[in-house]
Residue frames relative to the residue before (quaternion, step in Angstrom):
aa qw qx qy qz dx dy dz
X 1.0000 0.0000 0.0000 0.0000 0.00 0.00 0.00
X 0.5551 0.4768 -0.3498 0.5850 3.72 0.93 -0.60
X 0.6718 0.3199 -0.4453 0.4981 3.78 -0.28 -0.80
X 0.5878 0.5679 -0.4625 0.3435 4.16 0.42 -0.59
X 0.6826 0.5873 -0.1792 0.3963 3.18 1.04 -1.73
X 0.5733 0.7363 -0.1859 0.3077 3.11 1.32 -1.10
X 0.6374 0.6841 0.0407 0.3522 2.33 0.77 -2.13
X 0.7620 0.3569 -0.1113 0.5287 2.95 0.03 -1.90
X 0.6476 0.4459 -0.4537 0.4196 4.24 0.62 -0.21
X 0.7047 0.3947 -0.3685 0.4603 3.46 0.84 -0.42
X 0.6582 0.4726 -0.4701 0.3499 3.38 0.62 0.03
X 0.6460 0.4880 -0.3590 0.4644 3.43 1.17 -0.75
X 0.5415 0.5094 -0.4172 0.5227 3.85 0.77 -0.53
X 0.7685 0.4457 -0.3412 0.3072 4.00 0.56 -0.93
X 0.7391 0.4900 -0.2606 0.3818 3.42 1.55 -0.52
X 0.2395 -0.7645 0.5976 0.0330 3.12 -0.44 1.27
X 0.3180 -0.6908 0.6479 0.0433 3.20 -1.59 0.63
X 0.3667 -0.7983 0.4395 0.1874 3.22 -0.17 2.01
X 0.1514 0.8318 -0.5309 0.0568 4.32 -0.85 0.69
X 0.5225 -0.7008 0.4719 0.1147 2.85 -1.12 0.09
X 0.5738 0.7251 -0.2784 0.2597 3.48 1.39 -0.94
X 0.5050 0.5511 -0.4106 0.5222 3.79 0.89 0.97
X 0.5725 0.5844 -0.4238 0.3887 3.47 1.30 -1.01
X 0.0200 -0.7687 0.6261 0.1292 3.00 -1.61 0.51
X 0.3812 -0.7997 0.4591 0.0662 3.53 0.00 1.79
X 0.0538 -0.8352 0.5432 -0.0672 3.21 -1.10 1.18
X 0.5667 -0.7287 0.2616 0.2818 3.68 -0.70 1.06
X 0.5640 0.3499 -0.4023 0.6306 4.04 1.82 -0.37
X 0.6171 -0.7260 0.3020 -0.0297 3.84 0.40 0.40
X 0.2985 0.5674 -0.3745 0.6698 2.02 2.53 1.61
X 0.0717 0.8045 -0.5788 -0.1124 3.73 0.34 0.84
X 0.5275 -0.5526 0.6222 0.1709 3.44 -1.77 -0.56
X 0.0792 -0.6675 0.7385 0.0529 3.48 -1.48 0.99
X 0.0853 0.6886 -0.7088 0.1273 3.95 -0.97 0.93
X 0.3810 0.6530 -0.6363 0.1534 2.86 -0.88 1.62
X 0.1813 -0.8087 0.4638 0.3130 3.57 -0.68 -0.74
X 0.3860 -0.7326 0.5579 0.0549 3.58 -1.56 0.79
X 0.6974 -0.3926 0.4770 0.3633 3.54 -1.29 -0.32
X 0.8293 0.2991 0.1310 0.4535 3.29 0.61 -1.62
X 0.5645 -0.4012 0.6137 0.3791 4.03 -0.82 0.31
X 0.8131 0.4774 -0.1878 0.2751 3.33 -0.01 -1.34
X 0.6603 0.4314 -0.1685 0.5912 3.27 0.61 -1.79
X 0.6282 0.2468 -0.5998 0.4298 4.06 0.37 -0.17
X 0.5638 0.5299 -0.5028 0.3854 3.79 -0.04 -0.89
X 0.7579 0.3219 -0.3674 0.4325 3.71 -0.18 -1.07
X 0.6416 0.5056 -0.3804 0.4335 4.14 0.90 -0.79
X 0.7916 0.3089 -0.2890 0.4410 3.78 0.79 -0.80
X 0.7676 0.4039 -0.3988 0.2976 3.19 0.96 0.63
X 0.3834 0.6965 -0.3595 0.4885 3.09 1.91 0.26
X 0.6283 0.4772 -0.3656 0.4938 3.63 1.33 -1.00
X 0.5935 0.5683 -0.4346 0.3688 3.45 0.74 -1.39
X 0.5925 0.5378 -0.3010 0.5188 4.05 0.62 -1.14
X 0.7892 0.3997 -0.3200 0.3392 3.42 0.17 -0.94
X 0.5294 0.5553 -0.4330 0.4731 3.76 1.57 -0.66
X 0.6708 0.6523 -0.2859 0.2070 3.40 0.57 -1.59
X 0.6649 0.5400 -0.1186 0.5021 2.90 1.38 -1.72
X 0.6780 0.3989 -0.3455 0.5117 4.05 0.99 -0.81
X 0.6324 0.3881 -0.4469 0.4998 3.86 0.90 -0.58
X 0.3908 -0.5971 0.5679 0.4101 4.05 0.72 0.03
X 0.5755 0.6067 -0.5379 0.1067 3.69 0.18 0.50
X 0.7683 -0.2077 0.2808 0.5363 3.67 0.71 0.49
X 0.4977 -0.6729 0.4502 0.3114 3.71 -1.49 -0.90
X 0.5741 -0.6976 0.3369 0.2652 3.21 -0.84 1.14
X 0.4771 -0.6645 0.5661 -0.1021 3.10 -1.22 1.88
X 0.3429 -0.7879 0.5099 0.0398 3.48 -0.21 1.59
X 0.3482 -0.7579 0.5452 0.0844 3.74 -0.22 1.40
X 0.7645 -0.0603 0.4156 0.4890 2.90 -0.25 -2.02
X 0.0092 -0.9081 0.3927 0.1450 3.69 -0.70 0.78
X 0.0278 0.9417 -0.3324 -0.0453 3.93 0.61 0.27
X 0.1082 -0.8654 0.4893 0.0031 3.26 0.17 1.22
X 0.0353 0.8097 -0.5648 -0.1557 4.02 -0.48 0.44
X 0.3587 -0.5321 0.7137 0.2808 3.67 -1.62 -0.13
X 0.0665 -0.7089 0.7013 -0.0342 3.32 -0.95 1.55
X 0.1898 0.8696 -0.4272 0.1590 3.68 0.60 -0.12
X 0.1811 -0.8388 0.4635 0.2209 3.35 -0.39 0.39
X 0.5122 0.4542 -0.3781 0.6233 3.57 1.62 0.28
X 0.6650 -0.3632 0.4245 0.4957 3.84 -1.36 -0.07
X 0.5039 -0.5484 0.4588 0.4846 3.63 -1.00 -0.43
X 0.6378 0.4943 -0.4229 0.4123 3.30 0.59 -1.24
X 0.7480 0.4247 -0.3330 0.3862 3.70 0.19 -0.97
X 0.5835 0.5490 -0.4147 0.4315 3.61 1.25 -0.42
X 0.7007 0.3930 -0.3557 0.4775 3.98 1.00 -1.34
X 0.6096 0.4628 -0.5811 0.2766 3.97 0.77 -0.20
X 0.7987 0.4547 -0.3229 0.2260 3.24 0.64 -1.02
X 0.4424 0.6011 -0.4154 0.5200 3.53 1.75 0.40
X 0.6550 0.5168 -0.3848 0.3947 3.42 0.90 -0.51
X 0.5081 0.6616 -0.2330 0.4999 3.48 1.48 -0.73
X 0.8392 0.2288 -0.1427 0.4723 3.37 0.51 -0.99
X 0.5580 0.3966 -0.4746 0.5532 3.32 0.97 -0.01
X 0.7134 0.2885 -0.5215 0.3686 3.89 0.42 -0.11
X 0.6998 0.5209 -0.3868 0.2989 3.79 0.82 0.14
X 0.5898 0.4889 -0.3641 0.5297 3.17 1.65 0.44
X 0.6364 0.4258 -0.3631 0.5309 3.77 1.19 -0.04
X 0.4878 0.5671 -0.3552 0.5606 3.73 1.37 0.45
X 0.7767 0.5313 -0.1953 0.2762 3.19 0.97 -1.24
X 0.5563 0.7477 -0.0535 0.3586 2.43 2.09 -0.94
X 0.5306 0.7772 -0.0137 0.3379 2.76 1.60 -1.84
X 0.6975 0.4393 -0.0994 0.5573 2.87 1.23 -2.12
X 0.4153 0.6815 -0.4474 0.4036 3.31 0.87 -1.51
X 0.9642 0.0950 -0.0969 0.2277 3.32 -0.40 -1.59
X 0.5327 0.6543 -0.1903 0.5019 3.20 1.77 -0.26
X 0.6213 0.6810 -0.0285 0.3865 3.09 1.16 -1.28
X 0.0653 0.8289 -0.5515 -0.0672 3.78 0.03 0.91
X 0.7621 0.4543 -0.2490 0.3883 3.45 -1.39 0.19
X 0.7465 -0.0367 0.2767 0.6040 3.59 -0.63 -1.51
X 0.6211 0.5938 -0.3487 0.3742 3.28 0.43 -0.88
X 0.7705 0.3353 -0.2833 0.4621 3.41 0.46 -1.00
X 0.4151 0.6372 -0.4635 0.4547 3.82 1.18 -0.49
X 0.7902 0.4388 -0.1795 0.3883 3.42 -0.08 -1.61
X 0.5392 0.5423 -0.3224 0.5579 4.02 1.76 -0.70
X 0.5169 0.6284 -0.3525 0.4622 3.78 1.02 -1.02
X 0.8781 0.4167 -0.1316 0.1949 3.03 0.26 -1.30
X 0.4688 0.7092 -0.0568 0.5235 2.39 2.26 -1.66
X 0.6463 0.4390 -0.1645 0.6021 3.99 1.18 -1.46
X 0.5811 0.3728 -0.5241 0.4987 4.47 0.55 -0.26
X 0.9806 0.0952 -0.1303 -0.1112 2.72 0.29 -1.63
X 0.0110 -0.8433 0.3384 -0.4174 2.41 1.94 1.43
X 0.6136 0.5534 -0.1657 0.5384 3.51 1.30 -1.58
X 0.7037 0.4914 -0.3289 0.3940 3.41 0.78 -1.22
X 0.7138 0.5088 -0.2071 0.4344 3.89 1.15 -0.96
X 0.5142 0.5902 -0.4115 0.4668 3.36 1.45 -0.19
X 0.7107 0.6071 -0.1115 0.3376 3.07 1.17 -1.38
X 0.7482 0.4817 -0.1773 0.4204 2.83 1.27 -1.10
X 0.3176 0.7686 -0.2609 0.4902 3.62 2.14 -0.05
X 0.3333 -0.6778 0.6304 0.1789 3.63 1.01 -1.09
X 0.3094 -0.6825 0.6500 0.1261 2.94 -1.80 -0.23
X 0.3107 -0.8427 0.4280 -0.1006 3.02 0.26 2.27
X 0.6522 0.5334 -0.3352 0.4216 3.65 1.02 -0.95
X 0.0704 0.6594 -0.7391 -0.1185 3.99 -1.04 0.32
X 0.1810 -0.6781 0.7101 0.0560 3.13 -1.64 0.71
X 0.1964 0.7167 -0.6564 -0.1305 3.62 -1.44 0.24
X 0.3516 -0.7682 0.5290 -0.0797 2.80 -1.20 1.89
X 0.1740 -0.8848 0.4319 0.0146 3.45 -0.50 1.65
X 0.0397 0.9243 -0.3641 0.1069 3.68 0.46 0.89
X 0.0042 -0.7638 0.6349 0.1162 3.30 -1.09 0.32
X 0.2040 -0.7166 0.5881 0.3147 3.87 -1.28 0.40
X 0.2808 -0.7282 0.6252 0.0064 2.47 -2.09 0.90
């Protein structure tokens, strides 16, 4: 039943649903992605996965990086913001571990260890904006 539970969280956390709903479409065919993420990363990979996904529903081809402009809005420093994500994201992929591996107490204390790890990631926001300038081709 744990490996089920398990299971089923990574799959729902892995499927993503491909959209668009940041684009902002423009009539000389330089549009715009503005959003924001957790991570540097996750915005780049999110504003360019949408940009692909508009291109591809207007049938025009694939989206053509313009301009890219990532900021730190954060209300902590950055450095002190990526340590303390690094912390919780390593005390919820521990927690996990146990969670499922774990028998007895052990897993109880992983359970807990794997929310509330989740709960501090979360609770960070999503400091990163990006605006992504594209065109399809």
């Amino acid at each position: 039943m744990k490996n089920w539970i398990a299971f089923s969280l990574v799959a729902i956390f892995a499927s993503g649903c491909a959209h668009h709903n940041n684009v902002r479409p423009s009539a000389d065919g330089k549009h715009y992605v503005n959003l924001t993420a957790e991570t540097r990363e996750a915005a780049g990979k999110e504003a360019l996965e949408q940009a692909n996904h508009y291109c591809d529903k207007q049938n025009l081809g694939h989206a053509y990086i313009q301009n890219e402009t990532i900021t730190y809005l954060g209300s902590m420093p950055e450095q002190d913001y990526l340590q303390k994500r690094n912390i919780a994201t390593a005390v919820e992929a521990a927690g996990t571990a146990m969670w499922i591996f774990g028998e007895n107490a052990v897993d109880d204390v992983g359970a807990a260890m794997s929310i509330g790890g989740g709960i501090a990631e979360d609770s960070m926001g999503e400091p990163y904006q990006i605006t992504l300038a594209f065109s399809c081709k």
